[in-house]
PDB file of N, CA, C and O in Angstrom, chain B, residues numbered from 101:
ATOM      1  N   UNK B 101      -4.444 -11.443 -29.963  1.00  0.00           N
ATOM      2  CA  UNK B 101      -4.332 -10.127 -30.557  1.00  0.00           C
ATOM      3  C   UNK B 101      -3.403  -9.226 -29.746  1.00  0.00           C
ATOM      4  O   UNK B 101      -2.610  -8.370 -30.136  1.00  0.00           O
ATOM      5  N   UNK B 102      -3.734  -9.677 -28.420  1.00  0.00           N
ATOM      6  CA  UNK B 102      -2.815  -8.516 -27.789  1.00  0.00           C
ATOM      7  C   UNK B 102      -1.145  -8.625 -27.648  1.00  0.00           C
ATOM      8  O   UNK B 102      -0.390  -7.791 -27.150  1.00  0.00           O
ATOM      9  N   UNK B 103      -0.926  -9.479 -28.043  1.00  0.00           N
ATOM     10  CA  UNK B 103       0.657  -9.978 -28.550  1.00  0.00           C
ATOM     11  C   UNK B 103       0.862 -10.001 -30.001  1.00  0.00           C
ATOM     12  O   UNK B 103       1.804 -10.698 -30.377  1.00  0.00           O
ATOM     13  N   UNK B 104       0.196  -9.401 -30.878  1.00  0.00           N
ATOM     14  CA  UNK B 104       0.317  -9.689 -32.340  1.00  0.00           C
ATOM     15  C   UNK B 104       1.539  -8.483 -32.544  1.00  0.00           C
ATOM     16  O   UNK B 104       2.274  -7.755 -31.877  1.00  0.00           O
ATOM     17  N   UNK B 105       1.199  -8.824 -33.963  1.00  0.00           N
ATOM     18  CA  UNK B 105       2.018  -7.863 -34.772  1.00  0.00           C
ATOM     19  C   UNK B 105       1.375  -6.375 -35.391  1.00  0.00           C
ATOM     20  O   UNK B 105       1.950  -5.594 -36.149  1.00  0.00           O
ATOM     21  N   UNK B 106      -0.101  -6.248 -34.770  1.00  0.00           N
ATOM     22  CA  UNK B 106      -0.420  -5.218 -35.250  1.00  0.00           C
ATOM     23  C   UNK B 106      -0.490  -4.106 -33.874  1.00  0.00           C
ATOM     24  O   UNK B 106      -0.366  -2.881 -33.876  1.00  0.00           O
ATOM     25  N   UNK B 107      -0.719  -4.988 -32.811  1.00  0.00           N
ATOM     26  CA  UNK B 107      -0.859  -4.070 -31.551  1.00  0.00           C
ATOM     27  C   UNK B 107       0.843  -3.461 -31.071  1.00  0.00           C
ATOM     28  O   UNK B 107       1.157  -2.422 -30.490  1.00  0.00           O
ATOM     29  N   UNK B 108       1.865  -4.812 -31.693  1.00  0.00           N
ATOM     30  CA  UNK B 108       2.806  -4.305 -31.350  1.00  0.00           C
ATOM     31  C   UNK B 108       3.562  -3.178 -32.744  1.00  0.00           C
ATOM     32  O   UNK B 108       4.557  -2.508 -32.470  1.00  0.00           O
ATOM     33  N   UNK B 109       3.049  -3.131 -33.903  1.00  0.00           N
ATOM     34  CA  UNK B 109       3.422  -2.009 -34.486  1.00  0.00           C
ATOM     35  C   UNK B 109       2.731  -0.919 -33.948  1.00  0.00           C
ATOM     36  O   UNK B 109       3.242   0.199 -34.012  1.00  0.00           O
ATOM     37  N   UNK B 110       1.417  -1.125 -33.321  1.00  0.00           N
ATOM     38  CA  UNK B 110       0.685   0.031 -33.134  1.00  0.00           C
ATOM     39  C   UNK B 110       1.408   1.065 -31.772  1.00  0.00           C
ATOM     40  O   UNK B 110       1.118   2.236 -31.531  1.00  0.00           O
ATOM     41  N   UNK B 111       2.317   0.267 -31.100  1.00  0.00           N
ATOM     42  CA  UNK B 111       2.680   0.942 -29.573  1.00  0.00           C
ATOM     43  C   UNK B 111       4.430   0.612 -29.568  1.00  0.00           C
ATOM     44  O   UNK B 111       4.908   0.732 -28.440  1.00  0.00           O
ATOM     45  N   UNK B 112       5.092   0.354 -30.280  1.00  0.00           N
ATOM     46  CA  UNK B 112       6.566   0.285 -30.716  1.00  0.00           C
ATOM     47  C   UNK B 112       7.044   1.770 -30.732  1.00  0.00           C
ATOM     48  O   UNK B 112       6.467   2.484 -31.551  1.00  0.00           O
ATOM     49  N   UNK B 113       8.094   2.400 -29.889  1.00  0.00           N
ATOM     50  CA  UNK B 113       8.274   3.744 -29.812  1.00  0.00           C
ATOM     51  C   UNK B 113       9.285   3.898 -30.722  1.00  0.00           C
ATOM     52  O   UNK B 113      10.411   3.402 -30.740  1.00  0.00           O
ATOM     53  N   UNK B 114       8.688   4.719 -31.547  1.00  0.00           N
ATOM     54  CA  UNK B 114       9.459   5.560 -32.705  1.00  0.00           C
ATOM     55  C   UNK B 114       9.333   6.937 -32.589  1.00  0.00           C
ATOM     56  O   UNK B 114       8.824   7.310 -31.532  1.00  0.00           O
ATOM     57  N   UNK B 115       9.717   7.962 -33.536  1.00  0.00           N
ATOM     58  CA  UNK B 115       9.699   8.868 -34.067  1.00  0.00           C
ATOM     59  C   UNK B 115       8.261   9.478 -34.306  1.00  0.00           C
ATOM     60  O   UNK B 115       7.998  10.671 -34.154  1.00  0.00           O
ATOM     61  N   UNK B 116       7.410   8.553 -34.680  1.00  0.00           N
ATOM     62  CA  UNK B 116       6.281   8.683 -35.189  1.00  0.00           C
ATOM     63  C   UNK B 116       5.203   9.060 -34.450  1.00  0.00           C
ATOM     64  O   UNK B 116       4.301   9.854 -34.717  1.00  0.00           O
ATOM     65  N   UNK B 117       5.427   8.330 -33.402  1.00  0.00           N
ATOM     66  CA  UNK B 117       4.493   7.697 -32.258  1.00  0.00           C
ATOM     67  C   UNK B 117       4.692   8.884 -31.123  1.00  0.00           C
ATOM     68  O   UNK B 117       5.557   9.760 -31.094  1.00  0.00           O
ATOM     69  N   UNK B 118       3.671   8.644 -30.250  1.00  0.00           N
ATOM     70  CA  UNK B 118       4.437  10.117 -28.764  1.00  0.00           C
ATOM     71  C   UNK B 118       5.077   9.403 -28.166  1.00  0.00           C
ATOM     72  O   UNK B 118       6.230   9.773 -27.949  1.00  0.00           O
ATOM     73  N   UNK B 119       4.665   8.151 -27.664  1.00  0.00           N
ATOM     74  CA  UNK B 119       5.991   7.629 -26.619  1.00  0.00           C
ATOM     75  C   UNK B 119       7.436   7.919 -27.142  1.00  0.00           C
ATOM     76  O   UNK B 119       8.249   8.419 -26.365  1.00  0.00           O
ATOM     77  N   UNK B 120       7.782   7.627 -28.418  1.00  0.00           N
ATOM     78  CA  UNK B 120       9.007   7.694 -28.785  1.00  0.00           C
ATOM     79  C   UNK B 120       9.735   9.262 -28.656  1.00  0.00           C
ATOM     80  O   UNK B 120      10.700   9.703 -28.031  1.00  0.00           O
ATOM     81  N   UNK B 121       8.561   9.936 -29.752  1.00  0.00           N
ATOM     82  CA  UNK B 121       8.952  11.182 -29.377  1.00  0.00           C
ATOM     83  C   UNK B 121       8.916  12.261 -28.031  1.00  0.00           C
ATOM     84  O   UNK B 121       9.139  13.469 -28.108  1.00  0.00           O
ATOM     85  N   UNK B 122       8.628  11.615 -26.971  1.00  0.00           N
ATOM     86  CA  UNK B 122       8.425  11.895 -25.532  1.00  0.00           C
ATOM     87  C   UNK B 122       9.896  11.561 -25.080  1.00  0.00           C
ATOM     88  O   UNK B 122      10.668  12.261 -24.425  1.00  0.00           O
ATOM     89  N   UNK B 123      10.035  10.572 -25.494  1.00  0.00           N
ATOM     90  CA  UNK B 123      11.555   9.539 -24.737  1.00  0.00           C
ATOM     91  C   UNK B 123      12.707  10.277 -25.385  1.00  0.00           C
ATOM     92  O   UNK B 123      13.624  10.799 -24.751  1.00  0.00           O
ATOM     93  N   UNK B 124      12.593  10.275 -26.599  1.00  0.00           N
ATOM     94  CA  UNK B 124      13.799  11.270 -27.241  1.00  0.00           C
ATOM     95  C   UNK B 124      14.405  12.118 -27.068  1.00  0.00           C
ATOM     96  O   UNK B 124      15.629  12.212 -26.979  1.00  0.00           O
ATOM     97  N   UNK B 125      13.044  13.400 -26.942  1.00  0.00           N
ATOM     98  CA  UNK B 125      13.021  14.795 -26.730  1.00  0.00           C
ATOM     99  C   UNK B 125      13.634  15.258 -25.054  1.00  0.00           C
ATOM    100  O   UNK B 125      14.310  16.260 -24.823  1.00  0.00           O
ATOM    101  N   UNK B 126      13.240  14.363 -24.163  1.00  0.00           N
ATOM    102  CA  UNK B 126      12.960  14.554 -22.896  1.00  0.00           C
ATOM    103  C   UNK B 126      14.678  14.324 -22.459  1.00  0.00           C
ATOM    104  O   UNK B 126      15.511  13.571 -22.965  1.00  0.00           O
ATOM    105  N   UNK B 127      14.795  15.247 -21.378  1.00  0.00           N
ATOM    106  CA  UNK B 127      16.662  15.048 -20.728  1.00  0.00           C
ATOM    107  C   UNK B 127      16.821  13.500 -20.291  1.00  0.00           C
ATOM    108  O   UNK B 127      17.608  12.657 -20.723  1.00  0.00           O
ATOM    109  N   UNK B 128      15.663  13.379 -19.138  1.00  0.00           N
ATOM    110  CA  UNK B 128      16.097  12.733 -18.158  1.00  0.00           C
ATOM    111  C   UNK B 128      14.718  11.843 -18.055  1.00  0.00           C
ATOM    112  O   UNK B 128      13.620  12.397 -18.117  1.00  0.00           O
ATOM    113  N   UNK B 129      14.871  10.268 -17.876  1.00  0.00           N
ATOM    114  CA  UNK B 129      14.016   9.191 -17.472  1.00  0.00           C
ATOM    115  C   UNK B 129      12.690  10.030 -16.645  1.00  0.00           C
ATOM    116  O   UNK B 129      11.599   9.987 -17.212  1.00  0.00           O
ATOM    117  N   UNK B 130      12.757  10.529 -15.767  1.00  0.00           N
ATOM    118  CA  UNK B 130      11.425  11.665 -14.935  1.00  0.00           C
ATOM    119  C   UNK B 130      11.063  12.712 -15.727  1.00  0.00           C
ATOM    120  O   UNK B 130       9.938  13.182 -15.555  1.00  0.00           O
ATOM    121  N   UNK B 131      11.840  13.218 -16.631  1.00  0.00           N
ATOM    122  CA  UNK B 131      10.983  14.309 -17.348  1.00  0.00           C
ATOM    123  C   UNK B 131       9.901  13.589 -18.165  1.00  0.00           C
ATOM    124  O   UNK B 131       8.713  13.913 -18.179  1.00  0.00           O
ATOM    125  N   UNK B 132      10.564  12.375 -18.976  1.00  0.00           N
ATOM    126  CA  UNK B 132       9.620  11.552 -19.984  1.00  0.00           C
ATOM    127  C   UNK B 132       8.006  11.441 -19.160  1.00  0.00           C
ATOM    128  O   UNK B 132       6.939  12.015 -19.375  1.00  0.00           O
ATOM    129  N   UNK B 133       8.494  10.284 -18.010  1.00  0.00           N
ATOM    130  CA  UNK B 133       7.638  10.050 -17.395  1.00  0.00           C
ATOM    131  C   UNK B 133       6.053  11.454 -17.286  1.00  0.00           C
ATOM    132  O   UNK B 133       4.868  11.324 -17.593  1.00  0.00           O
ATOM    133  N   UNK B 134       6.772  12.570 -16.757  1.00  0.00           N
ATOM    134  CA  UNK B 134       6.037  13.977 -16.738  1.00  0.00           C
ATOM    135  C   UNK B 134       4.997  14.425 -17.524  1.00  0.00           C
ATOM    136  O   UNK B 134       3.811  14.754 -17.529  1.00  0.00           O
ATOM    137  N   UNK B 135       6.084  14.274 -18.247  1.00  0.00           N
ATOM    138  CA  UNK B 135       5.243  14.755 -19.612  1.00  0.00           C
ATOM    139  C   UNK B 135       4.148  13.355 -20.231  1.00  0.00           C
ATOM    140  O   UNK B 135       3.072  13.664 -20.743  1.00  0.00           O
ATOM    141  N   UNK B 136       4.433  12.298 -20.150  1.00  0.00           N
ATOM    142  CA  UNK B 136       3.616  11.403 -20.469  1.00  0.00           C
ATOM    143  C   UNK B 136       2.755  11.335 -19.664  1.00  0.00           C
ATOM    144  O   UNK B 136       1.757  11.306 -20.383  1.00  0.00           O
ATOM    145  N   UNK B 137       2.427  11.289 -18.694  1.00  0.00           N
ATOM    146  CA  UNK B 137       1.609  11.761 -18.201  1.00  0.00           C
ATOM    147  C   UNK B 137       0.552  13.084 -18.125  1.00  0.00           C
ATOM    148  O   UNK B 137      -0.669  13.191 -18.012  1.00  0.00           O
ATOM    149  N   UNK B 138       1.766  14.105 -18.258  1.00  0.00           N
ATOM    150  CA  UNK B 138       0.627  15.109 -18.842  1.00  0.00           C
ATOM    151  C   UNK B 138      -0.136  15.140 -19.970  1.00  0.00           C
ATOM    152  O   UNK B 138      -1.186  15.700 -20.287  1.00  0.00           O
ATOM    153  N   UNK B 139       0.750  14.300 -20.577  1.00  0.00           N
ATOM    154  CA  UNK B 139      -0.074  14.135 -22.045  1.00  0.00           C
ATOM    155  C   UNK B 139      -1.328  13.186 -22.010  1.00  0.00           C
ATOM    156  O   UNK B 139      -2.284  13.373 -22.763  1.00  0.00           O
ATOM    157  N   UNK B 140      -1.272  12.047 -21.000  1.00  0.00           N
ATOM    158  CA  UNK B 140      -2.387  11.325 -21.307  1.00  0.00           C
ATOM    159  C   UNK B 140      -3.482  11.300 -19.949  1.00  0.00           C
ATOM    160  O   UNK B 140      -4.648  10.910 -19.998  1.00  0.00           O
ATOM    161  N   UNK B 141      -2.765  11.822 -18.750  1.00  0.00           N
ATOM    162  CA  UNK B 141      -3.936  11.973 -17.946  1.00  0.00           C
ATOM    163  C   UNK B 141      -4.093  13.516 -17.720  1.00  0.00           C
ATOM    164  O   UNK B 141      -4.894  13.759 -16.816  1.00  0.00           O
ATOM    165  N   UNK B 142      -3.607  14.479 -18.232  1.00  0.00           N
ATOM    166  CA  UNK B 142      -3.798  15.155 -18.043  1.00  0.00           C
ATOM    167  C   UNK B 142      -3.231  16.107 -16.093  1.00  0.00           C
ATOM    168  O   UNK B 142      -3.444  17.187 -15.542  1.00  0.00           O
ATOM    169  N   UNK B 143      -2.492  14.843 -15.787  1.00  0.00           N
ATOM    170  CA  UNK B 143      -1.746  15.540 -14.631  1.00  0.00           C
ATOM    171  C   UNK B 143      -0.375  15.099 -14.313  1.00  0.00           C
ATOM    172  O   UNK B 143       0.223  14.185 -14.882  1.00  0.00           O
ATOM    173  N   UNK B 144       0.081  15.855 -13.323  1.00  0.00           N
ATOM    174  CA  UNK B 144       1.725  15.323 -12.701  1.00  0.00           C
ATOM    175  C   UNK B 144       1.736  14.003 -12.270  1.00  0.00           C
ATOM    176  O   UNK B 144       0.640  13.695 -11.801  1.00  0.00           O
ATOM    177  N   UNK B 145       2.805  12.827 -12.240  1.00  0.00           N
ATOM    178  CA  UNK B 145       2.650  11.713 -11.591  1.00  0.00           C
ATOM    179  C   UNK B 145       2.882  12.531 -10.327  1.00  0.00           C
ATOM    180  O   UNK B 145       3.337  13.674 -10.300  1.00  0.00           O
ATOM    181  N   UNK B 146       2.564  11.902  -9.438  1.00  0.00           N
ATOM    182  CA  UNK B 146       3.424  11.561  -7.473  1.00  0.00           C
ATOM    183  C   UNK B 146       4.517  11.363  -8.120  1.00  0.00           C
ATOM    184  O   UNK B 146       4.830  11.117  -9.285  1.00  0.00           O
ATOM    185  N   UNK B 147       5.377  11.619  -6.485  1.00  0.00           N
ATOM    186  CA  UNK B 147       6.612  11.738  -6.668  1.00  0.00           C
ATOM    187  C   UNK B 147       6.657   9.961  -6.824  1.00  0.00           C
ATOM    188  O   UNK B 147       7.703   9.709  -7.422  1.00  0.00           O
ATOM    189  N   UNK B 148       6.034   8.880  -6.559  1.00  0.00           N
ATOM    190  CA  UNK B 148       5.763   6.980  -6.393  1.00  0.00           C
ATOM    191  C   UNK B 148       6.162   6.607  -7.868  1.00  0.00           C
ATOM    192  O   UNK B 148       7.047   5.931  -8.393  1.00  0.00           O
ATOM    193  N   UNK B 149       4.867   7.526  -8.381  1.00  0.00           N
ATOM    194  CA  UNK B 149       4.458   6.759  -9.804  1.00  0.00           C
ATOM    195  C   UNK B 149       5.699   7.506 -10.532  1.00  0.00           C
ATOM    196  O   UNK B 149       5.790   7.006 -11.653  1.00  0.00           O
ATOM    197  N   UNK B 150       6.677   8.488 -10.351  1.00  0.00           N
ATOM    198  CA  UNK B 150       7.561   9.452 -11.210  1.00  0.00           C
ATOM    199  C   UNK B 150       8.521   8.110 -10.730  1.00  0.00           C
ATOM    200  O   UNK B 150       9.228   7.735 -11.665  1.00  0.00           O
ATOM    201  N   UNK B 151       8.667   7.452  -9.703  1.00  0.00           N
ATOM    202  CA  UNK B 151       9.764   6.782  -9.566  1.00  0.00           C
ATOM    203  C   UNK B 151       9.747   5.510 -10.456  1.00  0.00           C
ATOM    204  O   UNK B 151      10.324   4.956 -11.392  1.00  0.00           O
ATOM    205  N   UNK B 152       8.817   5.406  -9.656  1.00  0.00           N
ATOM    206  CA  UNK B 152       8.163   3.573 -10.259  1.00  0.00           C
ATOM    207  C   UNK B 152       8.556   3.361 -11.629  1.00  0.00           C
ATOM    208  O   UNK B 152       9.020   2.311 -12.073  1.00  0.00           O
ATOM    209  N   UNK B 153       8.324   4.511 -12.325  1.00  0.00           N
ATOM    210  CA  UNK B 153       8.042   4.281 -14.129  1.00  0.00           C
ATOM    211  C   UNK B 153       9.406   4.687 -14.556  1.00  0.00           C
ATOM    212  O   UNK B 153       9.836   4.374 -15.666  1.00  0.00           O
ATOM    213  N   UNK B 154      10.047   5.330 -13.759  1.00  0.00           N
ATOM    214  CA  UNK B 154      11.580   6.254 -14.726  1.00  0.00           C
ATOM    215  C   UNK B 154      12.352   4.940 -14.107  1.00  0.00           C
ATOM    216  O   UNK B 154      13.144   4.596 -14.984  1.00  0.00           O
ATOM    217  N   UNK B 155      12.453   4.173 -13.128  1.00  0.00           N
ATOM    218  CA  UNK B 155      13.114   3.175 -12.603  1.00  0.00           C
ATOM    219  C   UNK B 155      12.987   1.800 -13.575  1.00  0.00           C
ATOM    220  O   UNK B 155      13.805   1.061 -14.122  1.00  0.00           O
ATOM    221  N   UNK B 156      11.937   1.843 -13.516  1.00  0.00           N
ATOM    222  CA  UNK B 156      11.580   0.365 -14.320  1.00  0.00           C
ATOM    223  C   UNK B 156      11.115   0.675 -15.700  1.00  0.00           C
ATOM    224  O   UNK B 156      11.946   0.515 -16.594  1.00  0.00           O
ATOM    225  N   UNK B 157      10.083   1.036 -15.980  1.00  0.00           N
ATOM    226  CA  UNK B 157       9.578   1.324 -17.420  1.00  0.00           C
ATOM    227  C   UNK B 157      10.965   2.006 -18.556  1.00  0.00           C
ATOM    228  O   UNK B 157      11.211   1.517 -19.659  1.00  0.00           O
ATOM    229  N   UNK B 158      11.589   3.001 -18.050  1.00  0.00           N
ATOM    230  CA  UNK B 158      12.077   3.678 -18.785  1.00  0.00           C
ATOM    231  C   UNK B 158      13.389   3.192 -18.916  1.00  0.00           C
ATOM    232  O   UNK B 158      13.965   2.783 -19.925  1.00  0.00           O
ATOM    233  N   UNK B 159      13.881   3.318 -17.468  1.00  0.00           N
ATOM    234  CA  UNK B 159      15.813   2.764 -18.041  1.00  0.00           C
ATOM    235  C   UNK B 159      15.914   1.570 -17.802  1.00  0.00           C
ATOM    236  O   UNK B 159      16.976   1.027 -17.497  1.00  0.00           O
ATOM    237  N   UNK B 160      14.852   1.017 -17.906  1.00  0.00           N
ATOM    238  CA  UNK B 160      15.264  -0.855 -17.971  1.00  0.00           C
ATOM    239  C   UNK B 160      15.302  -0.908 -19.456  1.00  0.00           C
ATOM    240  O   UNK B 160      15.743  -1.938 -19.965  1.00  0.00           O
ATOM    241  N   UNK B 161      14.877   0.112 -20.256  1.00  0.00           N
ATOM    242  CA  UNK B 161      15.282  -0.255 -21.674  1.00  0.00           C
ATOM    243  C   UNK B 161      16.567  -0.301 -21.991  1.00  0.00           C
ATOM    244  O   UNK B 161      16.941  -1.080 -22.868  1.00  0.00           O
ATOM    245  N   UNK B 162      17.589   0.653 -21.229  1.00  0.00           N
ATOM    246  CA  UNK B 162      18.570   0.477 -21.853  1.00  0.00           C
ATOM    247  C   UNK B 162      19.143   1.537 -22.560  1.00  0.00           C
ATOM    248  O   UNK B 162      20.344   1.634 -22.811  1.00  0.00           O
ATOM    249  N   UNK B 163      17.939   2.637 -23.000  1.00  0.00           N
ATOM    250  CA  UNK B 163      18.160   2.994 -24.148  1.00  0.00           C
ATOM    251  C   UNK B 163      17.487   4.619 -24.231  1.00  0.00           C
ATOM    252  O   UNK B 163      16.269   4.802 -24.234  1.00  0.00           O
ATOM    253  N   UNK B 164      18.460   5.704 -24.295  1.00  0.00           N
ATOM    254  CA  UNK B 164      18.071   6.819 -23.969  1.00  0.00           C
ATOM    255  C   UNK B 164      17.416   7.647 -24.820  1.00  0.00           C
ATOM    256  O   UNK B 164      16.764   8.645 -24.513  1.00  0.00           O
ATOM    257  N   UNK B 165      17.741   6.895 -26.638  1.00  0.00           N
ATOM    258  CA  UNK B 165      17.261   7.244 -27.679  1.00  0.00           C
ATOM    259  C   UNK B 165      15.410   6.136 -27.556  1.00  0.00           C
ATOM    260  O   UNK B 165      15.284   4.921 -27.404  1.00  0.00           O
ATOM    261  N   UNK B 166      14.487   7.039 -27.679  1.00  0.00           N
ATOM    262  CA  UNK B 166      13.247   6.300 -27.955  1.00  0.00           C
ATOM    263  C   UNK B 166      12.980   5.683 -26.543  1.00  0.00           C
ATOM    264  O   UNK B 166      11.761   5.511 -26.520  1.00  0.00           O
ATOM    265  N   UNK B 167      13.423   5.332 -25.545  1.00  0.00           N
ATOM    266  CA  UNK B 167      12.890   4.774 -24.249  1.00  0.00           C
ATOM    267  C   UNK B 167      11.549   3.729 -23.966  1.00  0.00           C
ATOM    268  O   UNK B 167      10.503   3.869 -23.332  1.00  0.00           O
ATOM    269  N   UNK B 168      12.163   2.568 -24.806  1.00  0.00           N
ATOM    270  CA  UNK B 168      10.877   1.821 -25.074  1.00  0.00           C
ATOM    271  C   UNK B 168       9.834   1.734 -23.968  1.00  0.00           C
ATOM    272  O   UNK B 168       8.644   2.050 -23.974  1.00  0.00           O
ATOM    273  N   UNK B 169      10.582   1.236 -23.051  1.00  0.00           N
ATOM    274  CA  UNK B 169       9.558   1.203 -21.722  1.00  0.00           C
ATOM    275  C   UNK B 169       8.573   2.619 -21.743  1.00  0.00           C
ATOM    276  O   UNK B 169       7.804   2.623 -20.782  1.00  0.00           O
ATOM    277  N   UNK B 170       8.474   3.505 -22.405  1.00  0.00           N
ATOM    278  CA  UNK B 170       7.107   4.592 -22.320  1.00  0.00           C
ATOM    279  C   UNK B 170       6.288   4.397 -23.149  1.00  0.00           C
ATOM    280  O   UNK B 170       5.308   5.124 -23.305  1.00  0.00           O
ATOM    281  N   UNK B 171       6.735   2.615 -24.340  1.00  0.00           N
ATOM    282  CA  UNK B 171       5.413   2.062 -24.880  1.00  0.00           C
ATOM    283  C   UNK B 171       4.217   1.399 -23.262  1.00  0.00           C
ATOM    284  O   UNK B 171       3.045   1.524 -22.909  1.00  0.00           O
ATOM    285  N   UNK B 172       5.146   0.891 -22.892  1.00  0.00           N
ATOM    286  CA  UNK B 172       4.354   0.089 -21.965  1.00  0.00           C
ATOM    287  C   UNK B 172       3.672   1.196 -20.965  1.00  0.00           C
ATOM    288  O   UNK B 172       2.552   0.842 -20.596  1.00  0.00           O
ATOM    289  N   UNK B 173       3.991   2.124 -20.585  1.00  0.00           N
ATOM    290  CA  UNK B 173       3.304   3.363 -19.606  1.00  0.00           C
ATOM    291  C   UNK B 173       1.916   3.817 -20.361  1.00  0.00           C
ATOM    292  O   UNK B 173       1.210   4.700 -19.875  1.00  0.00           O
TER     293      UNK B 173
END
């Protein structure tokens, strides 16, 4: 299940979804991160976890429109 096709429509960053619209909206790989975080824990990353995730999660996508890697965060 956790490789299917429903978990991965369910977390695929679009428009629709917040990751997508987080990744879109946001300037820069660390703002995304920020705000995704504020959005789901309710606080700032460390300056670790702001790196960790805008380094790897975010611009290992490639891709500045939608920033897939903030499905996986």
């Amino acid at each position: 299940m956790m490789n299917g096709d429903l978990v991965r429509d369910a977390t695929k960053a679009d428009v629709f979804k917040a990751g997508g619209r987080i990744g879109y909206f946001a300037p820069t790989d660390e703002a995304a991160v920020e705000v995704a975080y504020l959005t789901i824990l309710t606080r700032k990353p460390t300056p670790e976890e702001s790196h960790h995730f805008a380094a790897h999660s975010c611009a290992a996508a490639g891709e500045r429109a939608g920033r897939r890697g903030l499905a996986d965060l």
